[in-house]
C-alpha positions in Angstrom: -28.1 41.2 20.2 -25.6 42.1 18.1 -25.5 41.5 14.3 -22.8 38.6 13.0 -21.3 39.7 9.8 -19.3 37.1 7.6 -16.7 38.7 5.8 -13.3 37.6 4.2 -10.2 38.0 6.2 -8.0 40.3 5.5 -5.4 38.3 3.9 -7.8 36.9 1.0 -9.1 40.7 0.5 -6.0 42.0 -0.2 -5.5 39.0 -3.0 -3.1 36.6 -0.6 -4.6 33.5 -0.8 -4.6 31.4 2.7 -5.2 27.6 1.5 -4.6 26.1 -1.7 -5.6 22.5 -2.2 -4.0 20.4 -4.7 -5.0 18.7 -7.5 -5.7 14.9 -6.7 -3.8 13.1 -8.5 -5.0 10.2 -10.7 -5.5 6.8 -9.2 -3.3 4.3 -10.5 -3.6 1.2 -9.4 -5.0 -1.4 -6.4 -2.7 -2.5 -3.8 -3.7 -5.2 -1.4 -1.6 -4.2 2.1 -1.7 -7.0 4.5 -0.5 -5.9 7.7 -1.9 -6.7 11.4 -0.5 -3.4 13.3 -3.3 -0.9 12.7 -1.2 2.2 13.5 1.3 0.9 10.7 -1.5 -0.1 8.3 -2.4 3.4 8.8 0.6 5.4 8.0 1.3 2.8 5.3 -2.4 3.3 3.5 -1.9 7.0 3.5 1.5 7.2 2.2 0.7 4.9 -0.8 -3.0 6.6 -1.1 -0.6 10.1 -1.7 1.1 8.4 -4.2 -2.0 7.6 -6.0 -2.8 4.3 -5.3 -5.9 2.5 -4.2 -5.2 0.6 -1.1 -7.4 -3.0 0.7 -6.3 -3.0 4.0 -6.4 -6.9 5.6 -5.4 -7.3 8.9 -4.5 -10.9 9.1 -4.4 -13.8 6.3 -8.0 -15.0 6.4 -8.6 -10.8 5.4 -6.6 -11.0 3.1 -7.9 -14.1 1.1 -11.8 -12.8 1.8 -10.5 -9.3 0.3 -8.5 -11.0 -2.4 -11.1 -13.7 -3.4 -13.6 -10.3 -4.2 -10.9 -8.0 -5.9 -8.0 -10.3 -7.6 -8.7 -9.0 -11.1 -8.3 -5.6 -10.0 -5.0 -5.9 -7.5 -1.6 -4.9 -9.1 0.6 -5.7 -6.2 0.2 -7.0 -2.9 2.5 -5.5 0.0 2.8 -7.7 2.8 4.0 -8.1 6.3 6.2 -11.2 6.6 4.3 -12.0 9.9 0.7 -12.2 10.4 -1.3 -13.7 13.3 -2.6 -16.2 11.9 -0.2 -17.9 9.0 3.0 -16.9 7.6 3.5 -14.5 4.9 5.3 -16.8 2.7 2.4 -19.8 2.9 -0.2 -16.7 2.4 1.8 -15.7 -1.4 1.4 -18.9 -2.2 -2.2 -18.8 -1.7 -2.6 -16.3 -3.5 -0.6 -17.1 -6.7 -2.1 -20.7 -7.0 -5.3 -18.5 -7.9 -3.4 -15.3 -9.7 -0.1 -16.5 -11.0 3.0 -14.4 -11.2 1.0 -11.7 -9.1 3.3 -9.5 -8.0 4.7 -9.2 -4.2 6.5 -6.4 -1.8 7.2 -8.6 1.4 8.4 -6.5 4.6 9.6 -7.7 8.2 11.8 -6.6 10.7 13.3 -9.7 10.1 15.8 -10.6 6.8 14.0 -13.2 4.6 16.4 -14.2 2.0 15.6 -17.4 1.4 11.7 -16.3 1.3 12.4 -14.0 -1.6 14.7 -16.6 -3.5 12.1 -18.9 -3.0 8.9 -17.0 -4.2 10.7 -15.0 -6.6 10.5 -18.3 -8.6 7.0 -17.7 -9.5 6.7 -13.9 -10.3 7.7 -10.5 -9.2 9.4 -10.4 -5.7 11.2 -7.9 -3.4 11.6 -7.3 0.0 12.2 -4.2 2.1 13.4 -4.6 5.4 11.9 -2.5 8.4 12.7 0.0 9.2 11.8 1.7 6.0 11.1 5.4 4.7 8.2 6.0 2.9 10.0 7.2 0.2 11.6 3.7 0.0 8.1 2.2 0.0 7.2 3.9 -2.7 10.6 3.1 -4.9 9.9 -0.5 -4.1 6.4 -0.4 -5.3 7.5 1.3 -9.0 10.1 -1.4 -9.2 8.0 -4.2 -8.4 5.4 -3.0 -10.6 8.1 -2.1 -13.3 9.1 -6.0 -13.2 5.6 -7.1 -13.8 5.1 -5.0 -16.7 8.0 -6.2 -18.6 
């Protein structure tokens, strides 16, 4: 039986280096996402996990209060789809600012919700970004809802 030899390949030998990781980048702060469609809850948790966030996935309401009830003093925003299986988005903000006032909120739906927004933007932080979006819209929408929090 031949002999098995482990040696670099020939790209690192000659000094070329063939993967370079980059630095992780410093966790900022915990986002609750509340979204039923896994595949979207997905793409959405990686996307903001890039951008250094810490993200609670909940699939439906009753999630989302269990996850919220264990980690409110620790959630910065809360990103949520507009509509959820089992209650609507806007009765589910609600919810949660009667125990976390002003908490800020990113509401999305392929829907327009104008009167949503109006409405809850009464009582802290608001925005909402319509689907269709780019991840690079998410992540404006998440700096400026955050910015309005901080003052």
């Amino acid at each position: 039986m031949p002999a098995l030899s482990l040696a670099a390949p020939p790209a690192a030998q000659a000094g070329v280096p063939r993967f370079r990781a980059e630095p992780p980048l410093a966790v900022r702060d915990l986002l609750l996402l509340v979204e039923d469609d896994l595949p979207v809850a997905t793409l959405l948790m990686h996307v903001l996990a890039r951008s250094g966030r810490r993200v609670l996935h909940a699939r439906d309401g009753a999630d989302c209060l269990r996850l919220f009830d264990k980690n409110a003093a620790a959630i910065r925003l809360v990103f949520m789809d507009c509509s959820l299986p089992d209650i609507h988005g806007g009765t589910l903000c609600q919810r949660l600012r009667a125990t976390l006032p002003g908490l800020p909120i990113l509401l999305t739906s392929g829907r327009g919700q104008p009167g949503l927004v109006a409405l809850l933007a009464a009582d802290g932080p608001t925005a909402f970004l319509p689907k269709p979006f780019l991840p690079a819209d998410l992540l404006r929408q998440v700096e400026a809802v955050l910015a309005i929090a901080a003052g």
